[in-house]
Structures are given as structure tokens and as C-alpha cells.
C-alpha positions as CSV (number, residue, x, y, z in Angstrom):
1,X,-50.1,100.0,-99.9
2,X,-50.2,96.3,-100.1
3,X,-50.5,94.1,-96.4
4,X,-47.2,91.8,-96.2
5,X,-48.4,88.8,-95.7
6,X,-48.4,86.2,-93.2
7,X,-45.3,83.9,-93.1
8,X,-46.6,80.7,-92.0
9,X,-43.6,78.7,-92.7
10,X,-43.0,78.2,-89.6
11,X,-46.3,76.4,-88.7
12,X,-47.0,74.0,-91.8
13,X,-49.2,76.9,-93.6
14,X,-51.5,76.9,-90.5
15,X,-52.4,80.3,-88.9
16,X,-50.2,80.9,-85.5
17,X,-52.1,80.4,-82.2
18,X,-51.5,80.6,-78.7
19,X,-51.9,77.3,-77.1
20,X,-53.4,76.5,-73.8
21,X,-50.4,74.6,-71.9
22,X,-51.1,72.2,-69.0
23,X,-48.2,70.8,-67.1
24,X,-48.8,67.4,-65.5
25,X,-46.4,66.0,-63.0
26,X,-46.2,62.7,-60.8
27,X,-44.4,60.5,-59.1
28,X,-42.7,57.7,-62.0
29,X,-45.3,55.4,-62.8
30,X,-48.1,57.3,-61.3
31,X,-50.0,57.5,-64.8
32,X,-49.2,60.7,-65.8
33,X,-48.7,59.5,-69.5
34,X,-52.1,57.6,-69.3
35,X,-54.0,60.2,-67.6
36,X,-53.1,62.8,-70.8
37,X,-54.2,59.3,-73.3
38,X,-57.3,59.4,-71.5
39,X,-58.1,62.9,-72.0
40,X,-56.9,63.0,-76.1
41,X,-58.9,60.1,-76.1
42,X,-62.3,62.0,-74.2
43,X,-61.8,64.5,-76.4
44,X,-61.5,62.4,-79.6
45,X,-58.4,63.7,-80.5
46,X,-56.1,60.3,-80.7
47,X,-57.5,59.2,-84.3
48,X,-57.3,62.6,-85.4
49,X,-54.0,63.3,-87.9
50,X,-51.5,65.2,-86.1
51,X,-52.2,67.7,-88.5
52,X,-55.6,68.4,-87.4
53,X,-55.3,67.4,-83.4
54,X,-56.5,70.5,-81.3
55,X,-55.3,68.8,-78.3
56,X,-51.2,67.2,-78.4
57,X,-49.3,65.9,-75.7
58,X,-45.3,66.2,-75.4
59,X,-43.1,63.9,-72.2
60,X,-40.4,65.9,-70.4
61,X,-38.8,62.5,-71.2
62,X,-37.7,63.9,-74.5
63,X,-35.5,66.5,-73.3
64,X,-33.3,64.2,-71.2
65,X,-29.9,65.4,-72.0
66,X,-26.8,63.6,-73.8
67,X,-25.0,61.4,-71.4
68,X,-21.2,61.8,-71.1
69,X,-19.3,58.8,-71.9
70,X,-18.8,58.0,-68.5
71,X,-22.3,58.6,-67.7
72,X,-23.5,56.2,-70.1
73,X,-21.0,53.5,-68.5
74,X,-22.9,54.4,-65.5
75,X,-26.7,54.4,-67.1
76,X,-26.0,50.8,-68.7
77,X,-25.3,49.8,-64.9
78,X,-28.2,51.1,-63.4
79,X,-26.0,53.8,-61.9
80,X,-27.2,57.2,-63.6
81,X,-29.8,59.2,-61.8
82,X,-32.2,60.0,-64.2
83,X,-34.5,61.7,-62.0
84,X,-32.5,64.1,-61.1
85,X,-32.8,67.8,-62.3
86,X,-29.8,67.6,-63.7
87,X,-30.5,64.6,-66.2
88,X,-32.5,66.8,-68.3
89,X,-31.9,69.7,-70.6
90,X,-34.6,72.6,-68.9
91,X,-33.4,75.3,-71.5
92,X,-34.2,72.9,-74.5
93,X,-36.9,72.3,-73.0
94,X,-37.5,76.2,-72.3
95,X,-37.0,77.0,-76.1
96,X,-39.2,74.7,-77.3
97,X,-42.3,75.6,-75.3
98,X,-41.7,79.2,-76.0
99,X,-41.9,78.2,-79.7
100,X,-45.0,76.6,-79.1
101,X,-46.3,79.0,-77.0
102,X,-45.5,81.3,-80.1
103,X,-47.9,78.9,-82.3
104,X,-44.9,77.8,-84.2
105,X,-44.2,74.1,-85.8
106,X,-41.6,72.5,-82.9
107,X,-39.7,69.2,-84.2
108,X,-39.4,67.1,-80.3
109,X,-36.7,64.5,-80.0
110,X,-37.5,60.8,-79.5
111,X,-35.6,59.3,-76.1
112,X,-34.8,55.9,-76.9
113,X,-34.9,53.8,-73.1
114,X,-33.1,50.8,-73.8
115,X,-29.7,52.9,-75.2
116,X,-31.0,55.5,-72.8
117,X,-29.9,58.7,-75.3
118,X,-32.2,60.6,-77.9
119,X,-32.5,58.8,-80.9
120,X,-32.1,60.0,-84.5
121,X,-36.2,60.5,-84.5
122,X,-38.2,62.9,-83.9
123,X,-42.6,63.6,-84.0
124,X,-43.7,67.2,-85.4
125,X,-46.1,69.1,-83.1
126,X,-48.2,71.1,-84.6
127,X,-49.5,74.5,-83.5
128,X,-52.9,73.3,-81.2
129,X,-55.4,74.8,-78.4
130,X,-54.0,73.1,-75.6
131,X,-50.7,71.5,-75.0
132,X,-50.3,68.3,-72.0
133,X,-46.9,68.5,-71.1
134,X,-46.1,65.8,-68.6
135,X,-43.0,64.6,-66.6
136,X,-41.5,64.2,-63.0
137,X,-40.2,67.4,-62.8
138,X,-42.0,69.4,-64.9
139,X,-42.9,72.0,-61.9
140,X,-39.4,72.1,-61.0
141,X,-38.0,74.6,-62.9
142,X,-39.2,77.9,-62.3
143,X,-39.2,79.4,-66.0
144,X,-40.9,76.1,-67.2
145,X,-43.2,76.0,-64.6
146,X,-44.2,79.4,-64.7
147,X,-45.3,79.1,-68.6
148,X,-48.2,76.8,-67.6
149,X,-52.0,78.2,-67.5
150,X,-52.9,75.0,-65.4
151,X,-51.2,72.6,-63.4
152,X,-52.2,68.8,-62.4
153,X,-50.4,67.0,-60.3
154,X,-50.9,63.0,-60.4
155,X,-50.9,61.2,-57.0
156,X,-50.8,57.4,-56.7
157,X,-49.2,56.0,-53.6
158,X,-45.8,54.3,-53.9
159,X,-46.5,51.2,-53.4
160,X,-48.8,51.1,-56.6
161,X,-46.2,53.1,-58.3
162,X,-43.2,50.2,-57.7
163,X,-45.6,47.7,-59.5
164,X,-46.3,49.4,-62.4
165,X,-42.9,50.2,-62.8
166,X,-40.4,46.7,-62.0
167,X,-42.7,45.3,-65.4
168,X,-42.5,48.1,-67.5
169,X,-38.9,48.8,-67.2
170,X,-38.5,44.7,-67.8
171,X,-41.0,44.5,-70.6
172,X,-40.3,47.8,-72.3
173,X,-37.0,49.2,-71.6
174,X,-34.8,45.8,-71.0
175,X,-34.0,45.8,-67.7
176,X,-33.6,43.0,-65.3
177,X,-35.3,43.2,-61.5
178,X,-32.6,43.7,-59.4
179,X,-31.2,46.4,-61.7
180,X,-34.9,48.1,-61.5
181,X,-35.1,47.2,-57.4
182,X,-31.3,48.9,-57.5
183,X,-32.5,51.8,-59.3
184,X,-35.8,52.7,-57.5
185,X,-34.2,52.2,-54.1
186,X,-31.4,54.7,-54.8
187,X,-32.1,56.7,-56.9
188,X,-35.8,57.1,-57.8
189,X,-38.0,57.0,-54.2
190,X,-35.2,59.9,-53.0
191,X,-35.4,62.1,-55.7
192,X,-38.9,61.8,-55.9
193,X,-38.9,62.9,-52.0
194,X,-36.8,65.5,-52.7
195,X,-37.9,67.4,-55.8
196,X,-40.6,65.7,-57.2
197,X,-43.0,65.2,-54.2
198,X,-42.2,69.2,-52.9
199,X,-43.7,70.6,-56.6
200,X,-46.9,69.1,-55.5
201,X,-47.6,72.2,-54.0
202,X,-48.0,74.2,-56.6
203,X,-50.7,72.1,-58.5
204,X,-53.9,73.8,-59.6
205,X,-55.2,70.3,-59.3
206,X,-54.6,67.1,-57.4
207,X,-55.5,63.9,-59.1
208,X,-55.9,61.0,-56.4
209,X,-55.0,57.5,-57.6
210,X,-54.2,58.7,-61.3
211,X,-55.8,57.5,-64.6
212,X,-58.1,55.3,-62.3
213,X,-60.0,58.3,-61.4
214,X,-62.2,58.7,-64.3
215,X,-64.3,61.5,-61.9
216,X,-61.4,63.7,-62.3
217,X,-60.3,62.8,-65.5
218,X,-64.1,63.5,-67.2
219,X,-64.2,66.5,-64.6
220,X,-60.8,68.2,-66.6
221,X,-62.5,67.1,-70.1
222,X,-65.4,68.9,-69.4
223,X,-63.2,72.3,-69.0
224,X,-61.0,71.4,-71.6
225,X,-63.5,71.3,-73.9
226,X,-65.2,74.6,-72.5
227,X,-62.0,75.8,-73.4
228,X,-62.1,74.8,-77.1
229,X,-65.3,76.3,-77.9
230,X,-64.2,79.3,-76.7
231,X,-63.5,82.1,-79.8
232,X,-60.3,83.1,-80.4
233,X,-60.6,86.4,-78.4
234,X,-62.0,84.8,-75.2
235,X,-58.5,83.0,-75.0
236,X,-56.1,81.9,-73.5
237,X,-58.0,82.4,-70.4
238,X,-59.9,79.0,-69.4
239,X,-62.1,79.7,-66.3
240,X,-62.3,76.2,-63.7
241,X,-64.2,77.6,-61.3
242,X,-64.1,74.0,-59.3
243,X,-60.5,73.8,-60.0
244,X,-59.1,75.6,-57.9
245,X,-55.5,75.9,-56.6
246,X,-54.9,72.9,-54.4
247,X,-57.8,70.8,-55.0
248,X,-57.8,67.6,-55.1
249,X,-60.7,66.1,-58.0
250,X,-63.2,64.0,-56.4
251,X,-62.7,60.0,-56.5
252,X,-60.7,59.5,-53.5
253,X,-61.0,60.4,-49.8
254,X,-57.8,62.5,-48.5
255,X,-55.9,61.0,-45.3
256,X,-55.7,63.2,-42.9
257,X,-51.9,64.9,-41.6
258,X,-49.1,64.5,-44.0
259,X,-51.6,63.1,-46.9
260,X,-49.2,63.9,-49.5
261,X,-46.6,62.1,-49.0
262,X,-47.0,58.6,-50.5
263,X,-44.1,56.7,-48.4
């Protein structure tokens, strides 16, 4: 009696694997997005065709949800809080990492900033080792959070953070300065206090001043390419023995009392 044999049209003809998923979260602005470039990049993975990447990187920001009509009003005013929990979709969000997670083919939505909704576009991800998830509230929600084999958390005081974020949002998403001074004060530095700042506990890894701290970044590399040489069967298990819960990666010294808590 004949094998049945593998259906593979759900991963683009490639055999299914079980990816290694990181979470990264961090304050808006921190460099979450640029700390996962650097590492793709380390690992020569960002001239690779997405076809043949072993390392991908997905943003929480693509699973914002659809705004209500009124919302949008709102969002076009600088009124919306879009770092809230409730401005994303967590069970989209929940599907689509399970699929991956599955070594399935996932199609993830583009979020288009300046109409702030999810465009008509999306980018395929296909099946890879390891996974970089990254987004303010990525450690958040429990069934997300509880999906990822390693956690980093991205620290970079406020301060820094404000200035890397008035240009972008002026430059890049078509805001103007008071609208972006507007937003951060009300919406952005509380919610950050409230539910972004609190998930910092649950980090594997705390990475002081961001993509600026090339120890920590290399330091990550290194086990991430451990990781990939690993065979099949020694996976998905990646051993940091220096990474421990809770540590912060060498680069910056740690104030002492409440040294989390960049405002």
C-alpha cells in the first residue's frame, strides 16, 4: 500500500517546519523594527528572496483592526488611540501565528499610515526557522505571548523615543507636530505606562538603548545562528545559556531602583 503523499499546497511546495518564533516588544520608536533589520541583516538574510529567507520578520502593526466610521473621523484628527489593546485584532493575529507555527504559507496584510487602515496589499511569508515578531504589545496578550520560544524586550528611554518619533510620523506618515505632540501626550506615553511598559517583565531579554547596542544585537545573532545549524530533530529547542529570563544584554549600565521605567 502506496504512502499518500505530502500536500504541500499550503507552503509553496516547501516541506512544513516548525519555526522558532521571537517576540520583540518596546516602547514606539524604541527600534524594535531596526533591531530585527539588524539581525536579518547579521544573518544575511535581507538579500535573500523571500523564498529562500530562513529568518522573516512580521510587525504587530499589520493586524491593527478596521476602524469604525467614526473612528476614522477620530484617527484623521489625531484622536484614535492606537496603542491601545483594543486597536488591534489579537485573534487575527492568533490565527496567523498558529499557521505559521504549523509551517504553513500565511498571506499578512499591509497597514497603510497615512489612511491609517489595511491596504488592499499584502507580503507572503514563507515557512522559515525563526520568525521576529515585533510590536508594542506583542507580550500583552496571553495566547500570543505564550506562543513565543524567546522574548526581547527593547528599552530606549523616552526622551530618545519622542525624537525619533515627532520626524517619522512628519516625514513618513503625514502628520503635522502638534497633531504628533497631541498624540504622544495623550495617548501614547499613558498607554505605554500602562500596558506596554508592565510586559517588560516577562522578557527573556532586555535590550538597553535598542539597535545602538550592537553587543546585544551580535550577542542574539550568535544564538540565532546556533539555532540554525541545529538538525531538524534538535529543534525547536534553542539553548541561551547567557540569556536568561530577565537579563539585560551587555552595552549599557542599569540605574539602580525603578530602572525600568523610562519617564
Amino acid at each position: 500500500m502506496s504512502e499518500k503523499p505530502a500536500d504541500y499546497s499550503l507552503t509553496n511546495g516547501f516541506e512544513s517546519k516548525t519555526p522558532f518564533l521571537i517576540g520583540v516588544a518596546g516602547g514606539t520608536a524604541s527600534g524594535k523594527s531596526t533591531v530585527c533589520q539588524k539581525i536579518m541583516e547579521k544573518l544575511g538574510q535581507q538579500q535573500k528572496e523571500q523564498t529562500e529567507r530562513r529568518v522573516v520578520c512580521i510587525s504587530q502593526d499589520s493586524f491593527y483592526r478596521s476602524l469604525t466610521p467614526s473612528e476614522r473621523v477620530r484617527a484623521e484628527r489625531g484622536q484614535f488611540n492606537f496603542d491601545h489593546p483594543d486597536a488591534f485584532d489579537d485573534k487575527k493575529l492568533l490565527t496567523i501565528l498558529k499557521e505559521i507555527l504549523a509551517g504553513k504559507k500565511v498571506e499578512v496584510p499591509e497597514y497603510d499610515y497615512v489612511t491609517n487602515s489595511i491596504s488592499n496589499r499584502s507580503h507572503t511569508i514563507y515557512p522559515a526557522d525563526v520568525v521576529l515578531i515585533e510590536g508594542i504589545l506583542v507580550f500583552y496578550f496571553p495566547e500570543v505571548r505564550d506562543l513565543f520560544h524567546m522574548k526581547l524586550f527593547v528599552d530606549t528611554d523616552s526622551d530618545t523615543r519622542l525624537a525619533r518619533r515627532v520626524p517619522r510620523d512628519i516625514m513618513e506618515r503625514g502628520r503635522d507636530l502638534e497633531q504628533v505632540l497631541n498624540q504622544y501626550m495623550n495617548f501614547v506615553k499613558p498607554a505605554f505606562e500602562e500596558f506596554c511598559l508592565p510586559t517588560k517583565k516577562f522578557a527573556d531579554v532586555i535590550i538597553p538603548r535598542g539597535a545602538d547596542n550592537l553587543v546585544a544585537i551580535d550577542l542574539i545573532v550568535q544564538h540565532i545562528s546556533e539555532y540554525l545549524k541545529r538538525s531538524p530533530t534538535e529543534k525547536p529547542q534553542l539553548e541561551y545559556a547567557v540569556l536568561t529570563r530577565s537579563t539585560s544584554v551587555p552595552g549599557s549600565p542599569q540605574k539602580s531602583g525603578k530602572s525600568g521605567r523610562p519617564h
